[in-house]
Backbone of each chain as ProteinMPNN parsed JSONL, in Angstrom:
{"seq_chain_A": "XXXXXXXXXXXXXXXXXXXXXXXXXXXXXXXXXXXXXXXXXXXXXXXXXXXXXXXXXXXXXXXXXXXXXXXXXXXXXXXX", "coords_chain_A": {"N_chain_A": [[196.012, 98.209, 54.699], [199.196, 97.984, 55.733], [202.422, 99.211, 55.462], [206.018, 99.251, 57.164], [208.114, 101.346, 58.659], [209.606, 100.461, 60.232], [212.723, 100.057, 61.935], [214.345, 98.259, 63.817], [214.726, 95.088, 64.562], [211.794, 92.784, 65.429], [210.392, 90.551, 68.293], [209.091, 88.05, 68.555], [206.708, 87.437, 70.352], [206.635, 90.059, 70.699], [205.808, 90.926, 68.118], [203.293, 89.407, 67.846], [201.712, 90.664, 69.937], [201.361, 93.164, 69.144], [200.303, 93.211, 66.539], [197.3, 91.936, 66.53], [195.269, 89.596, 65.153], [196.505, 89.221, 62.231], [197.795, 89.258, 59.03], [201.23, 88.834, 58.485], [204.103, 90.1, 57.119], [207.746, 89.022, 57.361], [210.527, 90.003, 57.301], [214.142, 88.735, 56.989], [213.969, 86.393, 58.931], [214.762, 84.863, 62.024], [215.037, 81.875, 62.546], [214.241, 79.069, 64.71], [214.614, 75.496, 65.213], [212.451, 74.404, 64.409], [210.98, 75.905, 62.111], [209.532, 78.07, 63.478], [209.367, 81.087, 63.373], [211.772, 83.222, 65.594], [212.642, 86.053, 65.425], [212.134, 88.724, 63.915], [212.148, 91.499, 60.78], [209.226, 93.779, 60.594], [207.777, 93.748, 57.637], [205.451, 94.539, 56.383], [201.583, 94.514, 57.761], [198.855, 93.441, 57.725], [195.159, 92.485, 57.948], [194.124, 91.717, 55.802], [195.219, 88.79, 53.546], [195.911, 89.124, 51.005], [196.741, 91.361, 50.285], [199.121, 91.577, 51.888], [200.383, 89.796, 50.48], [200.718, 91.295, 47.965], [202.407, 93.12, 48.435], [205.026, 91.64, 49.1], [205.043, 90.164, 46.609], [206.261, 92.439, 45.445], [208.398, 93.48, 46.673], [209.744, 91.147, 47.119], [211.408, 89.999, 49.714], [214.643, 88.147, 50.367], [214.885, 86.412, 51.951], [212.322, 85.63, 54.156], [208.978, 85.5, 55.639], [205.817, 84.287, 56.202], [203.577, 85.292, 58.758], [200.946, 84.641, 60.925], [198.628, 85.933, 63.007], [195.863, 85.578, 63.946], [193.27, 83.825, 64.618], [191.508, 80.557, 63.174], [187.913, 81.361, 62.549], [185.436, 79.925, 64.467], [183.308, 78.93, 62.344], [183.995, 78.323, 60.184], [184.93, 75.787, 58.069], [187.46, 73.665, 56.815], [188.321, 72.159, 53.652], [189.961, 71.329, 51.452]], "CA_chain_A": [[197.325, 97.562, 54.711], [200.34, 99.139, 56.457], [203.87, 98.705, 55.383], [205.906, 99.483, 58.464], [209.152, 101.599, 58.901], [210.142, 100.021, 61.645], [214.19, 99.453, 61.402], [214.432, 97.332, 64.223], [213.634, 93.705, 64.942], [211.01, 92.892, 66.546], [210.046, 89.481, 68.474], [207.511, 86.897, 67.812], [205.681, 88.163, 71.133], [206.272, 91.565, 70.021], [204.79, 90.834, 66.798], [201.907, 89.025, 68.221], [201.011, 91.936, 70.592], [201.366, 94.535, 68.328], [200.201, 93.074, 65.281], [196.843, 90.935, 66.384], [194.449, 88.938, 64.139], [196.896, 90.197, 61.305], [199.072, 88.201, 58.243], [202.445, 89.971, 59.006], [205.086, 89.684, 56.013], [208.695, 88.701, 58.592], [211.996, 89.593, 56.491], [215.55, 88.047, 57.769], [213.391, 85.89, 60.282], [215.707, 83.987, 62.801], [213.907, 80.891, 63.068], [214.3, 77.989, 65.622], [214.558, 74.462, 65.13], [211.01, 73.767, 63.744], [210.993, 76.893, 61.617], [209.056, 78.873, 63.999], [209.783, 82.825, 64.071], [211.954, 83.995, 67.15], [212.231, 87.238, 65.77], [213.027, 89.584, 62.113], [212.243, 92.88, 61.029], [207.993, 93.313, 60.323], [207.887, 94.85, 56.116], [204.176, 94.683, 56.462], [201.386, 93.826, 57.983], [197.4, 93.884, 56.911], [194.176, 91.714, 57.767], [193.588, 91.44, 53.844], [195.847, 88.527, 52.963], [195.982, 89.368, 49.594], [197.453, 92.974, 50.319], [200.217, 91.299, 52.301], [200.821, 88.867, 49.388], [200.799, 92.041, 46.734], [204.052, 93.588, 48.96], [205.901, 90.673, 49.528], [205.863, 90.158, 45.437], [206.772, 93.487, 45.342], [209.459, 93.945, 47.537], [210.75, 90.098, 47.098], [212.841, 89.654, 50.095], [215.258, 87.388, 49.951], [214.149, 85.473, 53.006], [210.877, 86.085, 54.691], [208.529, 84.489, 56.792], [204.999, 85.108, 56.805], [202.708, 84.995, 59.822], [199.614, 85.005, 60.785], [198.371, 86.382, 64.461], [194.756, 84.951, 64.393], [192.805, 82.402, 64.456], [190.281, 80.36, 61.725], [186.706, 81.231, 62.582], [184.646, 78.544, 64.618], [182.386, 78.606, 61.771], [185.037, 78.036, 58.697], [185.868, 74.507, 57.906], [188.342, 73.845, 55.576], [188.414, 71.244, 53.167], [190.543, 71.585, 50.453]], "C_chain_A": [[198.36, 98.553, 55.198], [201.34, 97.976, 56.029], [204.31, 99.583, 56.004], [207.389, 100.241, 58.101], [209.914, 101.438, 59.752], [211.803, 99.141, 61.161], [214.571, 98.199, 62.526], [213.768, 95.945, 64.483], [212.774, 93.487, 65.896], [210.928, 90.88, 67.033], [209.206, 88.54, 68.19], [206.283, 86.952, 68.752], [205.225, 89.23, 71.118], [205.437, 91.437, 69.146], [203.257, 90.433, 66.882], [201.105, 90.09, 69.104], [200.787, 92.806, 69.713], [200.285, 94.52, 67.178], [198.588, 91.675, 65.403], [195.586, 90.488, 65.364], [194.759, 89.464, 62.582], [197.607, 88.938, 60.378], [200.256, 89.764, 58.428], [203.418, 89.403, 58.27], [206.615, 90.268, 57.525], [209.796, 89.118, 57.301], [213.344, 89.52, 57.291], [214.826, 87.545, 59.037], [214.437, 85.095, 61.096], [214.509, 82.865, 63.188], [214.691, 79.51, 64.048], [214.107, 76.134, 64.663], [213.578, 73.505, 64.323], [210.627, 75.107, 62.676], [209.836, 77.981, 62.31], [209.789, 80.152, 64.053], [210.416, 83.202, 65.464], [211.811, 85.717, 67.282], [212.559, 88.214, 64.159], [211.82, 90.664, 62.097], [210.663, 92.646, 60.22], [208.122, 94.778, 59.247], [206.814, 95.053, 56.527], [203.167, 93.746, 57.153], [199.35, 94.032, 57.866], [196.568, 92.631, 57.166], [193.638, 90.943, 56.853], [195.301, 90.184, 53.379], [196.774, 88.713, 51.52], [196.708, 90.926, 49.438], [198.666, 92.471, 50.874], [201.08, 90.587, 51.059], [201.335, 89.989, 48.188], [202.438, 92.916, 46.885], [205.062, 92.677, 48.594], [206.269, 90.379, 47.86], [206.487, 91.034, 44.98], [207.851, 93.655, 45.523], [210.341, 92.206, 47.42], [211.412, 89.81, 47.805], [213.076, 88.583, 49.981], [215.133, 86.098, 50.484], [213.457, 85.966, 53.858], [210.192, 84.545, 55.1], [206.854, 85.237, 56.805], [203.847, 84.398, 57.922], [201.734, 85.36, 59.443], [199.112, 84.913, 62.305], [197.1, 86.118, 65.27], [194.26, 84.271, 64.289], [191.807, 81.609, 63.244], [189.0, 80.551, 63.264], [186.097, 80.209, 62.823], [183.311, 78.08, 63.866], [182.753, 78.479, 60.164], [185.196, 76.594, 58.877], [186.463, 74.498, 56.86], [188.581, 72.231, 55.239], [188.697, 71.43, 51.837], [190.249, 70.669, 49.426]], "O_chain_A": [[198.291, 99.771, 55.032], [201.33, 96.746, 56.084], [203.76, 100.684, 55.963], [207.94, 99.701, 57.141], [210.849, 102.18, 60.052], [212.015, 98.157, 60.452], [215.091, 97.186, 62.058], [212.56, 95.735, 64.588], [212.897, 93.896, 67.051], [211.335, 90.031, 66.241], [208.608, 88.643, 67.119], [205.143, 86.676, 68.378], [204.075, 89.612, 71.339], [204.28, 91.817, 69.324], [202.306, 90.906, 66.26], [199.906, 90.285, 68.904], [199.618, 93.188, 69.657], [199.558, 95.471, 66.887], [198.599, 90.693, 64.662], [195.008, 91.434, 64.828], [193.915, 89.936, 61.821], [197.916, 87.857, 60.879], [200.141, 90.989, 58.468], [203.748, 88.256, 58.571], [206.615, 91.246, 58.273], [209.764, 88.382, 56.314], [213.528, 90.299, 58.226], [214.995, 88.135, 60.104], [215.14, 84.534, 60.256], [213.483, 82.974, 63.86], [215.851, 79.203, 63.776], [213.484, 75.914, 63.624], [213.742, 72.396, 63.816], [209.402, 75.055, 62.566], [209.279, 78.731, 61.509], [210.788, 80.255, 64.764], [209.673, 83.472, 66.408], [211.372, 86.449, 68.169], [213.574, 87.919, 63.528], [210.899, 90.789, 62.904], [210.548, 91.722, 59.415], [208.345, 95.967, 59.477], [206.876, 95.99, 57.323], [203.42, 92.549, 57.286], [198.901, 95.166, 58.033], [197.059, 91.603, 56.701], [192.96, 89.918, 56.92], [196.332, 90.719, 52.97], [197.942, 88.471, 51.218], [197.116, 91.388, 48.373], [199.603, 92.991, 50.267], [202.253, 90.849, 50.795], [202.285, 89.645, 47.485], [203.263, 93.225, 46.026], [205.927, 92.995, 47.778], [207.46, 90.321, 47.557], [207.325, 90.775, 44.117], [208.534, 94.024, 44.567], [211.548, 92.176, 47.66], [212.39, 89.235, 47.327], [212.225, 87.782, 49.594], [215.209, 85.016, 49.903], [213.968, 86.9, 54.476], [210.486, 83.352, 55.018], [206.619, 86.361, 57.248], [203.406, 83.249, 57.874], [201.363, 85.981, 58.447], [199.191, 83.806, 62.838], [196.944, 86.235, 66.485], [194.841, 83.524, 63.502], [191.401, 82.364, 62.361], [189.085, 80.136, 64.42], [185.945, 79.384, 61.922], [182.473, 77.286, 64.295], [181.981, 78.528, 59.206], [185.643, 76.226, 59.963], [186.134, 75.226, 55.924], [188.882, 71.333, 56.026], [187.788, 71.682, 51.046], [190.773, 70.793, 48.319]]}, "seq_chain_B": "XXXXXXXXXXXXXXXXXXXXXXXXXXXXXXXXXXXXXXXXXXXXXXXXXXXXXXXXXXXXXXXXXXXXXXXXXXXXXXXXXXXXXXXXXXXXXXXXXXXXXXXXXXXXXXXXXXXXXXXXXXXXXXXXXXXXX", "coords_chain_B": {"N_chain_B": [[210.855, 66.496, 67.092], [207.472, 68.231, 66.552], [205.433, 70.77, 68.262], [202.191, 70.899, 68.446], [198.703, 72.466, 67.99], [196.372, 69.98, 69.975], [193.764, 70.692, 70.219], [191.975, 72.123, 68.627], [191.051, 73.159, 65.475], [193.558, 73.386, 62.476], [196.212, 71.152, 62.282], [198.549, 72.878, 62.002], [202.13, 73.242, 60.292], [205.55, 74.645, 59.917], [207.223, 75.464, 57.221], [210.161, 75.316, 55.479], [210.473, 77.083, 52.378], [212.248, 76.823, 49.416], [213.653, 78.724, 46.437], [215.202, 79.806, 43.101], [215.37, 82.734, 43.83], [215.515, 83.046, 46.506], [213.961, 82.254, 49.612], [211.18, 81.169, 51.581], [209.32, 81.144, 54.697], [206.594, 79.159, 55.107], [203.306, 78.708, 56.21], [201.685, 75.687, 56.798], [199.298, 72.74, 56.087], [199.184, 70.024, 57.571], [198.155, 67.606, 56.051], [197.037, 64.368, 55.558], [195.256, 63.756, 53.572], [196.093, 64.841, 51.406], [197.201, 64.242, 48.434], [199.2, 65.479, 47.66], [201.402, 68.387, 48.112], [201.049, 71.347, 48.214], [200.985, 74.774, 47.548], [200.428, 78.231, 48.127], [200.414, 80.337, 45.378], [201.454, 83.104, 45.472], [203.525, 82.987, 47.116], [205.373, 81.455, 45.925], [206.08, 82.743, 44.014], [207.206, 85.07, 44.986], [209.499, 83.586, 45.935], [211.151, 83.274, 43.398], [209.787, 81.609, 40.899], [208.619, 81.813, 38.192], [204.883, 81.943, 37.169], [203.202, 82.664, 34.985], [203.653, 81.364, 32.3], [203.234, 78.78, 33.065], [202.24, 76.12, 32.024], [199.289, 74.77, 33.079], [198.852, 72.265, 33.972], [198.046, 69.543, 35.714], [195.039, 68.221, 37.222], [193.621, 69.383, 40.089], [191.849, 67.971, 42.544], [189.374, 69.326, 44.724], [187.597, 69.617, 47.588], [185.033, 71.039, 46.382], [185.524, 70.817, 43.778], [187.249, 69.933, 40.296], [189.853, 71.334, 39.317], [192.476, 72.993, 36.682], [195.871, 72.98, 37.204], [199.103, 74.146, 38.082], [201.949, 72.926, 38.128], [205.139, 73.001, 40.399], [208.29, 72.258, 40.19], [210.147, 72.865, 43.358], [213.559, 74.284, 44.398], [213.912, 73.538, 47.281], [212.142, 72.355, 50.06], [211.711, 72.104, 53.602], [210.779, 70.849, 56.716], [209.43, 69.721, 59.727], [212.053, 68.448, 60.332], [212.493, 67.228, 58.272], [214.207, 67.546, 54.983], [213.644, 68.047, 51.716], [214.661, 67.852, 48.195], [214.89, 69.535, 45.202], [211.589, 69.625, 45.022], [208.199, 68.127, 43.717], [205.894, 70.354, 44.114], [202.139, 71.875, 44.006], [200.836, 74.622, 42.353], [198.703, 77.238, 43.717], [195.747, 78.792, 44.111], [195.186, 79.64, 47.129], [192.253, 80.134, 49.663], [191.966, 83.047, 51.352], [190.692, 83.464, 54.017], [191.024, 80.88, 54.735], [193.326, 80.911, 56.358], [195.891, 79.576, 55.82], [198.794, 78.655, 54.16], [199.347, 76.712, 52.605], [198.984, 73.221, 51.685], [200.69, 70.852, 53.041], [201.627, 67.327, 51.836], [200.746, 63.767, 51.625], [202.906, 62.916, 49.904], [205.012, 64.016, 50.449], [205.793, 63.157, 53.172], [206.002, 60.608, 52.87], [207.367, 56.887, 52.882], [208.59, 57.64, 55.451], [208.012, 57.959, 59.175], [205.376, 58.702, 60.87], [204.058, 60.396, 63.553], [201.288, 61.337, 65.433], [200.604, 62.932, 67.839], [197.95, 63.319, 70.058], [196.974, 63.387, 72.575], [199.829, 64.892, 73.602], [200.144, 66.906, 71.543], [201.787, 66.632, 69.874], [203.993, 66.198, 67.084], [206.018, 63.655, 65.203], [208.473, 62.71, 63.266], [209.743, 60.406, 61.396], [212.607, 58.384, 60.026], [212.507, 55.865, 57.957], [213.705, 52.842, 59.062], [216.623, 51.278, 56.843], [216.154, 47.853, 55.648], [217.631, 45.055, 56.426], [218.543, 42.882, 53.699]], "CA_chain_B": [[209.574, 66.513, 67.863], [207.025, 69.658, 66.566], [203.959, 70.922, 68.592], [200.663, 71.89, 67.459], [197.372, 72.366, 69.102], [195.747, 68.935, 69.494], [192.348, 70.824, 70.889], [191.137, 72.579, 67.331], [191.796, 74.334, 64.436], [194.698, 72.977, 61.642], [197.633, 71.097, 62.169], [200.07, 74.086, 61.225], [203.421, 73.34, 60.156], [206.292, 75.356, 59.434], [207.695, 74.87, 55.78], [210.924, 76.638, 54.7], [210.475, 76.181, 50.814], [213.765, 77.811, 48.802], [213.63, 78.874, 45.201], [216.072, 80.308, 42.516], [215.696, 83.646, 44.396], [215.407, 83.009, 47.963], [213.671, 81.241, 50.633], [210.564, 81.726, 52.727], [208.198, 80.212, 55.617], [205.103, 79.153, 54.902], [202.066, 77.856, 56.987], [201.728, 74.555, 55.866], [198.476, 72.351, 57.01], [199.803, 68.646, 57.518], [196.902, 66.984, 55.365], [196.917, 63.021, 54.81], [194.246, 63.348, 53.125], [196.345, 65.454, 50.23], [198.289, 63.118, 47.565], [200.344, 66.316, 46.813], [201.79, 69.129, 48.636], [200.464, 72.556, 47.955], [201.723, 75.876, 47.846], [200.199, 79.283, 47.257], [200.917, 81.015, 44.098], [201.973, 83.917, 45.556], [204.56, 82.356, 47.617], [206.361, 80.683, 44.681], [206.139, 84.094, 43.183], [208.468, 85.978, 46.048], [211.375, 83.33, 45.449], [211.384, 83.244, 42.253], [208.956, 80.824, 40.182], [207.142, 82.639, 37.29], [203.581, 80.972, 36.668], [202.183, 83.462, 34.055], [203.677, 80.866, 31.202], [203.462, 78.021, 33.295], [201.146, 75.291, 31.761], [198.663, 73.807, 34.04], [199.297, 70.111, 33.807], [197.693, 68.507, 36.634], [193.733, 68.024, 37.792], [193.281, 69.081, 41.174], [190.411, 67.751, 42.973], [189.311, 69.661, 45.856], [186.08, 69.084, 48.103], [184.616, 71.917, 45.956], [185.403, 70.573, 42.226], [188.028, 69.425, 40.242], [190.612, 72.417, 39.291], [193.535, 72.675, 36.609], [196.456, 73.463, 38.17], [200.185, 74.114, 37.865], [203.504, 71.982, 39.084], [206.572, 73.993, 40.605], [209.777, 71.936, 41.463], [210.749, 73.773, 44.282], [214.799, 73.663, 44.667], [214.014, 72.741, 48.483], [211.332, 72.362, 50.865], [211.757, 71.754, 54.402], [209.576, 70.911, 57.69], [209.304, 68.755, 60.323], [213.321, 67.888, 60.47], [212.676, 66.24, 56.672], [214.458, 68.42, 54.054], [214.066, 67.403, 50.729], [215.42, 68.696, 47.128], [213.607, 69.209, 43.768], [210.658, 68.893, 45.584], [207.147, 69.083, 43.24], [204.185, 71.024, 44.607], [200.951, 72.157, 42.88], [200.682, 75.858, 42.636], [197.233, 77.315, 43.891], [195.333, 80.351, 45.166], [194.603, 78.882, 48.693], [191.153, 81.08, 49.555], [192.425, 83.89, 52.389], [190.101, 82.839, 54.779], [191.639, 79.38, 54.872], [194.567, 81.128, 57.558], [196.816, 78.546, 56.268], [199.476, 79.345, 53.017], [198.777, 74.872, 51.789], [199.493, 71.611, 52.696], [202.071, 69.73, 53.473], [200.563, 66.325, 51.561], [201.424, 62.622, 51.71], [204.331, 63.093, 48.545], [206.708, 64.394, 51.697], [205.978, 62.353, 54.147], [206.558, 58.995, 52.089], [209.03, 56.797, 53.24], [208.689, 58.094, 56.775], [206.494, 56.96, 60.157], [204.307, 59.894, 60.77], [203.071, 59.959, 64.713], [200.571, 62.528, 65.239], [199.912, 62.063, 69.396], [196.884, 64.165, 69.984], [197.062, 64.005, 73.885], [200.295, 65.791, 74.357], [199.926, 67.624, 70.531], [203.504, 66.675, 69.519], [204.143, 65.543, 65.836], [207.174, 63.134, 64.725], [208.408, 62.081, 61.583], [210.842, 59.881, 61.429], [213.029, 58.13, 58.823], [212.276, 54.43, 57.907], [215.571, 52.274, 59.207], [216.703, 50.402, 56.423], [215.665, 46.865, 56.395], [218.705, 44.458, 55.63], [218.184, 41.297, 53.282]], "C_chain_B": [[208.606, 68.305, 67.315], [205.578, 69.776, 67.243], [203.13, 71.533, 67.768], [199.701, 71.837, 68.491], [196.46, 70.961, 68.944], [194.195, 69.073, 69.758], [191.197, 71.151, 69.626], [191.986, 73.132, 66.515], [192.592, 72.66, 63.38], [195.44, 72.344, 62.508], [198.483, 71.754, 61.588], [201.815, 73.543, 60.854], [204.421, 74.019, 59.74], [207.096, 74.858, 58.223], [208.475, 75.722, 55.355], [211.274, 75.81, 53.425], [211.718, 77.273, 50.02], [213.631, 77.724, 47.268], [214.412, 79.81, 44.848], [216.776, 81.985, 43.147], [215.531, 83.896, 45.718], [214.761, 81.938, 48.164], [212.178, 82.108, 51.538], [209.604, 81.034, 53.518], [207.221, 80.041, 55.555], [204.338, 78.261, 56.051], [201.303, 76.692, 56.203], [200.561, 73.442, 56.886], [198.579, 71.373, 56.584], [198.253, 68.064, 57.186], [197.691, 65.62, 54.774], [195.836, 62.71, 53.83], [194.687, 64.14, 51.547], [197.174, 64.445, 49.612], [199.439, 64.462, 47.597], [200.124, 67.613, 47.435], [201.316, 70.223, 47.998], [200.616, 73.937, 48.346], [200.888, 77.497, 47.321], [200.788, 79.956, 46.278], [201.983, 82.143, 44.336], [203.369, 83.525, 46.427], [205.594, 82.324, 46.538], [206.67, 82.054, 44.068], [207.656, 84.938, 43.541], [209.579, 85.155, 45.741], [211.153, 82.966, 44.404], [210.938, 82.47, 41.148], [207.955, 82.139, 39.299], [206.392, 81.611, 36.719], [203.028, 81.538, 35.782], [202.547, 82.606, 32.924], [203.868, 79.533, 31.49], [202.239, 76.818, 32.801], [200.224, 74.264, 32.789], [198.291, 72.265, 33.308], [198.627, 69.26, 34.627], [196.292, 68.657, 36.636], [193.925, 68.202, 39.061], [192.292, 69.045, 41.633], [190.965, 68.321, 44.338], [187.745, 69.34, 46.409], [185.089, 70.023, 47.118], [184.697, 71.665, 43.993], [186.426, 70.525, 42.078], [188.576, 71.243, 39.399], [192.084, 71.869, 37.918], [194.263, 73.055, 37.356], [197.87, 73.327, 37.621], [201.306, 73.321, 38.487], [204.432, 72.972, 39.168], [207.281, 72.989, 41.222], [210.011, 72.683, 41.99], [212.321, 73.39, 44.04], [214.585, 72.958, 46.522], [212.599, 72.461, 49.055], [211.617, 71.347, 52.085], [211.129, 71.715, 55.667], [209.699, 69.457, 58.351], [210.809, 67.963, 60.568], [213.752, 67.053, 58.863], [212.989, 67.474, 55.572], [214.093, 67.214, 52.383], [214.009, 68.233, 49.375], [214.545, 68.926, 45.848], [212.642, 68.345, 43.909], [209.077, 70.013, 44.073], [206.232, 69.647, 43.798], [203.278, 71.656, 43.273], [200.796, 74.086, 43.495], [199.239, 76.435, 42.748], [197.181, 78.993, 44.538], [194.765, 79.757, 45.865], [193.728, 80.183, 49.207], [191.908, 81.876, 50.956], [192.079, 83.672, 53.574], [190.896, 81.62, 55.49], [192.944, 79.633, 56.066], [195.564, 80.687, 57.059], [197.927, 78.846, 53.971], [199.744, 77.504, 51.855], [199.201, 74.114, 52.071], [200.46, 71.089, 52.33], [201.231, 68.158, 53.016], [201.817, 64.969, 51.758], [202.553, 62.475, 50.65], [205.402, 63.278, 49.835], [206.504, 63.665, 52.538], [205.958, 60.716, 53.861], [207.806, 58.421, 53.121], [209.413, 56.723, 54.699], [207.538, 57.296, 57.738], [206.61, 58.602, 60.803], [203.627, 59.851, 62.28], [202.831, 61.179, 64.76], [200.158, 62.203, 67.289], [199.072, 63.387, 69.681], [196.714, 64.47, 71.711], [197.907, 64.117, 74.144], [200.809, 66.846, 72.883], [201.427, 67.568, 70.1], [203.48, 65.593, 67.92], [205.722, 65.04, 65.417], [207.183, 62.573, 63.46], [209.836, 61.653, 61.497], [211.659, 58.995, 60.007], [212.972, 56.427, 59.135], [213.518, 53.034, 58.558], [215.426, 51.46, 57.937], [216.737, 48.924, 56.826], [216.956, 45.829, 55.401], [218.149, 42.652, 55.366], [219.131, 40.505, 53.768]], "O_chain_B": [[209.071, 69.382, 67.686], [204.657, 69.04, 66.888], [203.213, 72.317, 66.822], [199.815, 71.308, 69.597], [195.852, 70.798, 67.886], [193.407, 68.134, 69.645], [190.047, 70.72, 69.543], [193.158, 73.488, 66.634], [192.327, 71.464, 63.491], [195.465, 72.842, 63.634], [199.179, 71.293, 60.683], [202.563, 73.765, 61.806], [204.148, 74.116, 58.544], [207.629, 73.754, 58.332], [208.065, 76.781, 54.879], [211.853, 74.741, 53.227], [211.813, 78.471, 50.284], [213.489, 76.589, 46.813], [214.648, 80.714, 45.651], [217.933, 82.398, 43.074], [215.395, 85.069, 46.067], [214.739, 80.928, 47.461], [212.159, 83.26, 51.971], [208.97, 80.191, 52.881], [206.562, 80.953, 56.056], [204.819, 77.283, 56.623], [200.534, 76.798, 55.248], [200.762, 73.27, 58.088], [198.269, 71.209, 55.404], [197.337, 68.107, 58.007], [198.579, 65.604, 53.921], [195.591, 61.593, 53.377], [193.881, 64.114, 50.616], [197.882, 63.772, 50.361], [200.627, 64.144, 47.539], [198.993, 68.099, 47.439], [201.107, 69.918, 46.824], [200.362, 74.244, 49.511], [200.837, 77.765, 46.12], [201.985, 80.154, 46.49], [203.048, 82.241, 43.726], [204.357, 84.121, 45.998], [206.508, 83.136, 46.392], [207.808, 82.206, 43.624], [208.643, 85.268, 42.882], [210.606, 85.689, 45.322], [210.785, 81.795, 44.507], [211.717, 82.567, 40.2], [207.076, 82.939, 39.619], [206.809, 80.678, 36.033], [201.997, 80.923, 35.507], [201.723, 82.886, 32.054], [204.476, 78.846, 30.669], [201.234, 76.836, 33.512], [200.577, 73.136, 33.134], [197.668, 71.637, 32.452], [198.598, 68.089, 34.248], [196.068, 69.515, 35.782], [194.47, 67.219, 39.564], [191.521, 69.965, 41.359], [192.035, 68.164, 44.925], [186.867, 68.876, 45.681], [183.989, 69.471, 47.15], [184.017, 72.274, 43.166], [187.153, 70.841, 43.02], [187.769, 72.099, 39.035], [192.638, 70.773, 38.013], [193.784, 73.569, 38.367], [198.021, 72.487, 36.734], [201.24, 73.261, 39.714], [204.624, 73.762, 38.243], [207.147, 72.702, 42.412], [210.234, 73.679, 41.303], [212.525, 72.289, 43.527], [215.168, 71.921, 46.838], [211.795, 72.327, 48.133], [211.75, 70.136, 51.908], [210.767, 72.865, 55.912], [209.96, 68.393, 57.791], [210.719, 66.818, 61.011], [214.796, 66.53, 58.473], [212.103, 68.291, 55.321], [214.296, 66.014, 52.193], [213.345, 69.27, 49.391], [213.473, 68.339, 45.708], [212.468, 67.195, 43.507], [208.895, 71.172, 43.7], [205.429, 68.732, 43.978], [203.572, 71.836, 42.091], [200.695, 74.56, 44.626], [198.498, 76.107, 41.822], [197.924, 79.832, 45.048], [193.739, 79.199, 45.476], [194.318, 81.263, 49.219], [192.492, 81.062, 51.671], [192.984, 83.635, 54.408], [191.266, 81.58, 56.664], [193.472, 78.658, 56.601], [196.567, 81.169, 57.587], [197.401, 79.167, 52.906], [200.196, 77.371, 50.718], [200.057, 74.225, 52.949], [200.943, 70.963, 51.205], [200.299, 67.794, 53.733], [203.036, 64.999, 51.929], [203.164, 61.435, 50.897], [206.445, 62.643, 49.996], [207.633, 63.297, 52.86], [205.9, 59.833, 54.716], [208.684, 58.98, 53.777], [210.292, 55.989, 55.151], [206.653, 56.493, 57.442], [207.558, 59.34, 61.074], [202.561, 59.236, 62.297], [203.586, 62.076, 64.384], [199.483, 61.27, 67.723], [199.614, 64.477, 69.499], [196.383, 65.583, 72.119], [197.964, 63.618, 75.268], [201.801, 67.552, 73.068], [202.112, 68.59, 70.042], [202.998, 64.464, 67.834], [206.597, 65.898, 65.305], [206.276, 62.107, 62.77], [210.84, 62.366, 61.522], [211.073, 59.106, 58.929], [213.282, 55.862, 60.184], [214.005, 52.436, 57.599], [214.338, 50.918, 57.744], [217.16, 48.567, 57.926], [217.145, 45.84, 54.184], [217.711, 41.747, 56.076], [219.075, 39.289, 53.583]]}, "name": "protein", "num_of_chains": 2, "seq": "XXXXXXXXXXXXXXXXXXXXXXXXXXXXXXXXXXXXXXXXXXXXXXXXXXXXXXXXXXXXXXXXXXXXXXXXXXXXXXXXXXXXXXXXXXXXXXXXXXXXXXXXXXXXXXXXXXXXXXXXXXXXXXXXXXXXXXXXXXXXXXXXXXXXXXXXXXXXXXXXXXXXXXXXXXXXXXXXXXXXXXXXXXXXXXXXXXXXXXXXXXXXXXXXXXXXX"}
């Protein structure tokens, strides 16, 4: 898991390059119309859901956004 | 109007859900096939819902067995252009794997006409017109 010192914002292409097949905790996200990510500052970001999830209660921001950079597995189905 | 991929995978939706101490976006997988909206635990956690004395009240059945489970009024939850207010969801640990942070179930989309168009992957949700006697 990496939590990131990165002071500036980054984009939602940025983020996806940088950051791929990753959950990526977003805080102060600027979101669009459909609440999609355009762009906010990346706290953390870690493969291990559950490590992203353990920050984010941690750190609490106030508004956050979290992503996710890869895809489900063509051998996962999901049926809740 | 929101896109999605109509080729594979989830229907993803974006869900900004708001509680006593903030607000945040979740990945929300538009399921008709859920009676009741669904939220990871840890979510509810970050704005401000404590579940450690929360009594699980409900039965949830999943394809996998039936589950207790907890209720959180949210103060908001919003998606798809439909906001709505002291909204309930069922609080869960949605498995990691799963990509997706829980569904968006038929409880929110009540009320509404729901087009899902699969050949150009565009989802609407519209509001019922009132019908005058």
């Amino acid at each position: 898991m990496n939590e990131t010192t990165i002071d500036d914002t980054m984009t939602l292409s940025e983020i996806e390059k940088h950051f791929d097949g990753e959950w990526i905790l977003v805080e102060d996200p600027e979101l669009d119309r459909n609440n999609e990510v355009i762009r906010g500052k990346v706290l953390c970001h870690s493969k291990n859901r559950d490590e992203v999830d353990a920050v984010a209660m941690r750190l609490r921001p106030k508004r956050s956004a979290f992503l996710y950079t890869g895809s489900v597995p063509n051998n996962i189905f999901i049926n809740l | 109007m929101t896109a999605f991929n109509p080729k594979r995978g989830l229907i993803i939706v974006n869900a900004r859900i708001c509680g006593p101490l903030g607000e945040v976006v979740a990945r929300l997988a538009l399921d008709t096939g859920a009676s009741t909206t669904v939220v990871r635990n840890a979510l509810l956690v970050v704005i401000g819902y404590s579940l450690d004395n929360l009594p699980k009240t409900v039965n949830f059945t999943t394809g996998s067995g039936v589950e207790a489970a907890a209720i959180v009024k949210v103060e908001k939850l919003q998606a798809l252009g439909l906001e709505r207010s002291d909204f309930s969801v069922i609080a869960h640990t949605i498995p990691a794997n799963a990509a997706i942070d829980g569904l968006l179930g038929l409880d929110f989309l009540r009320n509404h006409i729901l087009t899902l168009d699969f050949q150009n992957g565009e989802i609407t949700l519209i509001q019922v017109p009132t019908r005058k006697s």
